[in-house]
C-alpha positions in Angstrom: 23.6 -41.5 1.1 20.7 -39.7 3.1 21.3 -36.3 3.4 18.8 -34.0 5.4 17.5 -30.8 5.3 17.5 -30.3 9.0 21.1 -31.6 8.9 21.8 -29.1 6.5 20.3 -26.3 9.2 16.9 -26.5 7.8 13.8 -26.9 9.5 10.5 -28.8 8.5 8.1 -30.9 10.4 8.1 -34.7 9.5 4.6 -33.8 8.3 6.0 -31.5 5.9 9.0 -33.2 5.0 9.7 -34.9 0.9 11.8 -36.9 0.1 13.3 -37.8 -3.7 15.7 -40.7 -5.3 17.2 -39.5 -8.1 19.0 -42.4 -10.2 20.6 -41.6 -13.7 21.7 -43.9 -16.5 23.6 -44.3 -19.9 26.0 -40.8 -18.8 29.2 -41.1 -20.2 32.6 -40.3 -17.8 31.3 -39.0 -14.4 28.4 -38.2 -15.9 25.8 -40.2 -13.5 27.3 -39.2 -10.4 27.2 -35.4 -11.5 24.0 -35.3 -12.7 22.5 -37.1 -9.5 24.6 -34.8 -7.0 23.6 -31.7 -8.8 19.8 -32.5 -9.2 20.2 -33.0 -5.8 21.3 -30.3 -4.4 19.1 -28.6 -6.6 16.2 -30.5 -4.5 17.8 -29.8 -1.3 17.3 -26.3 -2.2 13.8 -26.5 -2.1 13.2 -28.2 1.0 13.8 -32.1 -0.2 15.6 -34.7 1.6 17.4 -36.9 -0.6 18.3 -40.3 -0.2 20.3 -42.7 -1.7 18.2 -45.1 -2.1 14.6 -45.9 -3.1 12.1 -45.0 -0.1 8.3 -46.0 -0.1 7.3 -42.3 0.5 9.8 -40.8 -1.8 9.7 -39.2 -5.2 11.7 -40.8 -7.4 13.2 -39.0 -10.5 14.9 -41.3 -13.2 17.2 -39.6 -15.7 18.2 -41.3 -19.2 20.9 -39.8 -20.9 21.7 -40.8 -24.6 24.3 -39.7 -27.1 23.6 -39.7 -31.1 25.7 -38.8 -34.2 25.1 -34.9 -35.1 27.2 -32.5 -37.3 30.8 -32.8 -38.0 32.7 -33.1 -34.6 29.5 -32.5 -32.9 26.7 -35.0 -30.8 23.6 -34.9 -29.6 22.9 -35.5 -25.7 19.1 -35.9 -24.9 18.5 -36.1 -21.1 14.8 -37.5 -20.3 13.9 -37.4 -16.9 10.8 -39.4 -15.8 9.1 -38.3 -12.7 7.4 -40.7 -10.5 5.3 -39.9 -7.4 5.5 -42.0 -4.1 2.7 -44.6 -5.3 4.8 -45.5 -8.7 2.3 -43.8 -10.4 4.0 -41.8 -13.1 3.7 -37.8 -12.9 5.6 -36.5 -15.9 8.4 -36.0 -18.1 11.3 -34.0 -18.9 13.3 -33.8 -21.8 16.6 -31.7 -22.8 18.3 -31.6 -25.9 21.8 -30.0 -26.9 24.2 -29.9 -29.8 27.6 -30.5 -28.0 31.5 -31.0 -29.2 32.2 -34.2 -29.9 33.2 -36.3 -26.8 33.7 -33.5 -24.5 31.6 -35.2 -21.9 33.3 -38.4 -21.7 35.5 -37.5 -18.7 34.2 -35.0 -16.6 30.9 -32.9 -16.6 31.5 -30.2 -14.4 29.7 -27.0 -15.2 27.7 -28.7 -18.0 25.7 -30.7 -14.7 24.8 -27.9 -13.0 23.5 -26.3 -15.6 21.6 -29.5 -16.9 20.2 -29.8 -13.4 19.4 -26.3 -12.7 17.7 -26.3 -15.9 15.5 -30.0 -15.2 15.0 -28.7 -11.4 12.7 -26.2 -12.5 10.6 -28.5 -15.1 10.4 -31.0 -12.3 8.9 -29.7 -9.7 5.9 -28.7 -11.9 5.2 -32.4 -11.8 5.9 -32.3 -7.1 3.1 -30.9 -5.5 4.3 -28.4 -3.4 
């Protein structure tokens, strides 16, 4: 999947133009598709191409989700996302933490990857020069 800002309506000069691979691993249910569609748009938003695969002069943005025991009927997710620049060099990381019911992201994600996105989107570029 490439998907481009100027297909989108956008404009920017190939000069100007980033581009990002997000890839995401260890989501239970449809959680690594969710995650990478909604980062993405979230990039899209702010001027990134996006595509599907890794690209010499792309960003690439790995996400690691993990699950652990927490109170009764309740778990843990931790997201880390690793941000790495178009050399390979790492630039930073991000990490989020929530207490969640039990299971209840085993199927479908939904509003929970937007928000998990939305939330990462704005650690992340910190670590993209602009």
């Amino acid at each position: 999947m490439l998907v481009s800002v100027a297909a989108l309506g956008g404009s920017v000069s190939a000069a100007a133009e980033r581009w990002a691979y997000i890839d995401v691993a260890g989501a239970p249910g449809d959680g690594k598709e969710a995650l990478e569609n909604a980062l993405s748009n979230q990039l899209l938003d702010r001027g990134f191409t996006v595509t599907g695969t890794p690209a010499a002069q792309a960003y690439e943005i790995q996400g690691m989700v993990r699950l652990f025991p927490a109170g009764r009927g309740e778990e843990t997710i931790r997201i880390d996302w690793t941000v790495f620049g178009p050399e390979g060099l790492r630039l930073g990381n991000v990490t989020q933490t929530n207490v969640i019911s039990k299971g209840s992201l085993n199927r479908r994600w939904g509003p929970a990857a937007e928000a998990a996105a939305s939330a990462a989107a704005q650690d992340i570029m910190q670590y993209i020069a602009q």
